[in-house]
C-alpha positions in Angstrom: -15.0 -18.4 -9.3 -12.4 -19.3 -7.2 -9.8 -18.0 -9.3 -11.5 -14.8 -9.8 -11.1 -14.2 -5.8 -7.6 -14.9 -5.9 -7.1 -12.3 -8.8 -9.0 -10.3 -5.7 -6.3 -11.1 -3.5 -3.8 -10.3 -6.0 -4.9 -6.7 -6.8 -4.9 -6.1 -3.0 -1.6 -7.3 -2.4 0.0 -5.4 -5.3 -2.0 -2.3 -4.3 -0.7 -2.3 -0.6 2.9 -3.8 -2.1 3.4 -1.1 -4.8 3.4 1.9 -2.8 5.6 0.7 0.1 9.3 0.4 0.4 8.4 -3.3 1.1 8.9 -5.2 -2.4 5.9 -6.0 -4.2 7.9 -9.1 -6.1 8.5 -10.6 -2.7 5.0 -10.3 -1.6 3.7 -12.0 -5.4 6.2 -14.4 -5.0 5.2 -15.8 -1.5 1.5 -15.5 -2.7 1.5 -17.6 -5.5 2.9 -20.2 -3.5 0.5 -20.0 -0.8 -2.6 -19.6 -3.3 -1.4 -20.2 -6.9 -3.2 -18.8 -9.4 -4.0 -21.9 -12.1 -3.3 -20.0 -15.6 0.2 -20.9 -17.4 3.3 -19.6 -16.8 4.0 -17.3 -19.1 0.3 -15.8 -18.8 1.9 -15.3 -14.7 5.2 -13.7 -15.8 3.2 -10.8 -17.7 0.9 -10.8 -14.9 2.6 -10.0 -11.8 3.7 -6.7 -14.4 0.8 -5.3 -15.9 -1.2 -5.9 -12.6 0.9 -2.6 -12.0 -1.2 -0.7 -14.8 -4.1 -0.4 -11.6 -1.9 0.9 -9.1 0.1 3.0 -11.4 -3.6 4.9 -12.3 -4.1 5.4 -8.8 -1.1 8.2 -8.9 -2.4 9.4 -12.0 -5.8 9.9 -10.6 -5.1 11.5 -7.4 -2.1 13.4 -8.5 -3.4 14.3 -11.7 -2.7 18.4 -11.0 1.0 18.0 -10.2 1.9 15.6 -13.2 -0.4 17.3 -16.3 1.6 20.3 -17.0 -1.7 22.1 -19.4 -4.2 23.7 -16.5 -6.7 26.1 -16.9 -6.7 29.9 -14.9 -10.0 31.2 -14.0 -11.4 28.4 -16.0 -11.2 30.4 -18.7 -7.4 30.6 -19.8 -4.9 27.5 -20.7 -2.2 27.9 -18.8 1.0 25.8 -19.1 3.3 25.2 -16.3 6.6 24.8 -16.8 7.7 23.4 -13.5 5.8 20.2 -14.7 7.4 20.3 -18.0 11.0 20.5 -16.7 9.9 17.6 -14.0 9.1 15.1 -16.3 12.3 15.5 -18.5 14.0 15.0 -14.9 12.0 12.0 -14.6 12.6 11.1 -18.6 16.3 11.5 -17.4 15.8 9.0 -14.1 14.2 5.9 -16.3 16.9 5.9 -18.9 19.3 3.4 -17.2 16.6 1.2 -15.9 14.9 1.5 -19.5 18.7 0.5 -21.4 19.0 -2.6 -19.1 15.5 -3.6 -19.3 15.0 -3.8 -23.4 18.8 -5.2 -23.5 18.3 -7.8 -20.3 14.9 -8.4 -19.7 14.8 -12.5 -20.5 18.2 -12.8 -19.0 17.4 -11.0 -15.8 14.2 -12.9 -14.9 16.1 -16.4 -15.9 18.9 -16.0 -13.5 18.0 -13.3 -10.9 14.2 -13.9 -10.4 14.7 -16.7 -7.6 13.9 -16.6 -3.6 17.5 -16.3 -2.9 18.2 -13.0 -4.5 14.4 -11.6 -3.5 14.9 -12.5 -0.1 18.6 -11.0 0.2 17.5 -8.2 -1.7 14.6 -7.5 1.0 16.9 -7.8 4.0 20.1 -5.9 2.4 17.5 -2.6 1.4 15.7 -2.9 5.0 19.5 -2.7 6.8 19.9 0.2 4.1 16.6 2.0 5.3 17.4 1.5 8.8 21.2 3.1 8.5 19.8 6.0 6.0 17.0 7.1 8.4 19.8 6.5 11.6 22.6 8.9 9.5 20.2 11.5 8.5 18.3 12.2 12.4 18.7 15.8 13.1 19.5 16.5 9.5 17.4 19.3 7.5 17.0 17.9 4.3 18.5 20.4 1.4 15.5 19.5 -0.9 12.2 20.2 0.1 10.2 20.5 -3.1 9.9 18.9 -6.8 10.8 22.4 -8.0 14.1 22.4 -6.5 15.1 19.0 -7.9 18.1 18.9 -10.0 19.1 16.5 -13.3 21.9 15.2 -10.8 19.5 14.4 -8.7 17.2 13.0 -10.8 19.9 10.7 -12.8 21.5 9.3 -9.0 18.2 8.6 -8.1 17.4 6.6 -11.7 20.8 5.0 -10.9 19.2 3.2 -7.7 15.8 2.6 -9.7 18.8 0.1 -11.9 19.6 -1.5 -8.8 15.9 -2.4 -8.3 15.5 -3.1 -12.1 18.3 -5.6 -11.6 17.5 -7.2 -8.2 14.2 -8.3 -7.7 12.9 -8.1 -4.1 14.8 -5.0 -3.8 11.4 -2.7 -4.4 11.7 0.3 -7.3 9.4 2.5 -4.5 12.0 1.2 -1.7 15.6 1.8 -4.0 14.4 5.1 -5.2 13.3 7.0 -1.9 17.0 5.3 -0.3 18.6 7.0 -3.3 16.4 10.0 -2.7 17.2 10.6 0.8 21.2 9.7 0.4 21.0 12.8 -1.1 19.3 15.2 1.2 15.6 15.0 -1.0 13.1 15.2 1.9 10.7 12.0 2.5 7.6 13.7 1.1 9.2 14.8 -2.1 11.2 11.2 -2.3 8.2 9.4 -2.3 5.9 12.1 -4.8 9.4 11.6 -6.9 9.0 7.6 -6.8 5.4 7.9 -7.4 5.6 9.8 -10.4 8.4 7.8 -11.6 6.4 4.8 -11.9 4.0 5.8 -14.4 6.7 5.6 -17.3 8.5 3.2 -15.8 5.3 0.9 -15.6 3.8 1.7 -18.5 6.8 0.6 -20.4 7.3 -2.6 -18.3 3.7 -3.7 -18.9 3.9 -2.7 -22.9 7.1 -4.7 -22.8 5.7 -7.9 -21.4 2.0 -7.5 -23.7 4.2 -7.4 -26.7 6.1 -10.5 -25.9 2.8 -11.9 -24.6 0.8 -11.3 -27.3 -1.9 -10.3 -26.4 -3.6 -13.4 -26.8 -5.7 -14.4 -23.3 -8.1 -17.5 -22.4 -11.8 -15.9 -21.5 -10.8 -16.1 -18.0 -6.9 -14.8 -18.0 -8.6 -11.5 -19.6 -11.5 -11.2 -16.5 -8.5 -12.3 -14.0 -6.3 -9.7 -15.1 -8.8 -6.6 -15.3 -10.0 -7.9 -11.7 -6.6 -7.7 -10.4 -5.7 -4.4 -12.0 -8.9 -2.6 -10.8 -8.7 -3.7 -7.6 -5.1 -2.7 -7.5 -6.2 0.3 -8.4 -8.9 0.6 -5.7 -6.6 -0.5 -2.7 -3.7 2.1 -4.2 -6.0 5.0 -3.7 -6.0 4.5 -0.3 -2.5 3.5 0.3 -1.0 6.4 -1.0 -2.9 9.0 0.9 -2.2 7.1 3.9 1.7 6.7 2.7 1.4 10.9 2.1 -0.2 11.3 5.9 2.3 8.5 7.2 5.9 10.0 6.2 4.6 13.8 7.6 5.5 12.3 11.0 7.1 9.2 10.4 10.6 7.9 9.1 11.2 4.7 7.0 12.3 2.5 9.7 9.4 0.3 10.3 9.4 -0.4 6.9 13.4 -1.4 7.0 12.6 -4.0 9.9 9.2 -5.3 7.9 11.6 -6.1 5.0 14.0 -7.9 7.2 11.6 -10.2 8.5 9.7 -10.8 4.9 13.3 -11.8 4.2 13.9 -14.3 6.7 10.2 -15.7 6.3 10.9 -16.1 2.5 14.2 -18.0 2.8 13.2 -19.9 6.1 10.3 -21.1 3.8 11.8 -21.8 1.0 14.6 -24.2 2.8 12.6 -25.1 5.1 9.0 -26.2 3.4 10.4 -26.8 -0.4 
């Protein structure tokens, strides 16, 4: 039983984590210390991944008109927008270089790169970055305002900064891609639909990637721990992305920049301090 409530805490973690610039592997990371879940390590490693498959669903759910290109008119005639269509080649376009890296680099990355050190630097380098992006673009009208007026270019600068986060653990694919988004002039509502959208390959094919080299094979228990976390990601996402949506209408990134500084200095302060 026990267990099963940490899976709980999991799923909320990952739901609140996976929506805001904040780092979801730096959040994991400081949970499983604090409250381990007792399954085996390489059951972990594909779990702290396709935990994402909940959250991901969320967007799917509640976006579902702006990412499913076939609609009906009238309720009565099909209708096929195009816009849609010509968004998710941008978006095709964005994963590519995280999606190169990842096949080639996967095992190597995690061995060498998935440590406190680089989350926790990672955390505090992005904050600064949020902070100093938000400060240089005050007073500035952003030059795009809408997913129809997004651009390849656009699309493939912003996929460039989804690589950093595919690299760099701690660094927060959400957090990298709205940076990279506004960098360019894309306006904070349209960053963050971009992100979201973003995800659902990008997840999808993370989570595939670590069932294949999982197996599929699960203990009676890592299968109920794994569908609690992922539905209760999936619960907790609903909510934080309206309130993300609502939040960003009148608010910059900022408090999310300072957040990740201190997450930074609580990870390493605990790490050298309490390890």
């Amino acid at each position: 039983m026990l267990e099963f409530l940490k899976a709980v805490l999991f799923g909320i973690v990952e739901g609140i984590t996976e929506w805001l610039p904040i780092s979801s592997t730096g959040h994991m990371i400081l949970l499983n210390e604090l409250m381990p879940l007792k399954v085996s390590e390489e059951f972990y490693s594909m779990f702290e991944v396709v935990i994402q498959l909940g959250a991901i669903m969320a967007v799917v759910v509640l976006f579902w008109n702006q990412i499913w290109p076939f609609q009906w008119k009238d309720k009565t005639k099909p209708v096929i927008k195009k816009d849609i269509f010509v968004m998710w080649f941008q978006i095709l376009a964005a994963c590519i270089p995280a999606a190169v890296v990842g096949l080639l680099f996967d095992d190597v990355l995690e061995k060498y790169l998935y440590n406190y050190v680089v989350v926790a630097l990672a955390l505090i380098v992005f904050g600064v970055a949020f902070i100093a992006v938000e400060n240089r673009n005050r007073g500035m009208q952003p030059v795009v305002t809408s997913l129809s007026q997004m651009t390849y270019k656009a699309a493939l600068i912003i996929g460039m900064f989804q690589l950093i986060a595919a690299v760099f653990p701690g660094t927060s694919r959400s957090g990298a891609t709205i940076i990279g988004a506004l960098m360019i002039g894309v306006s904070r509502t349209v960053a963050a639909e971009f992100t979201f959208f973003l995800a659902i390959p990008v997840m999808f094919g993370a989570s595939l990637l670590k069932l294949v080299k999982h197996g599929f094979s699960f203990t009676g228990q890592e299968a109920w721990i794994l569908t609690i976390g992922m539905f209760v990601a999936f619960a907790v996402s609903l909510f934080v992305l309206k309130f993300l949506m609502g939040y960003i209408k009148k608010h910059d990134f900022k408090v999310f920049g300072w957040y990740r500084i201190a997450l930074g200095m609580t990870v390493l302060l605990y790490f050298l301090v309490f390890r």
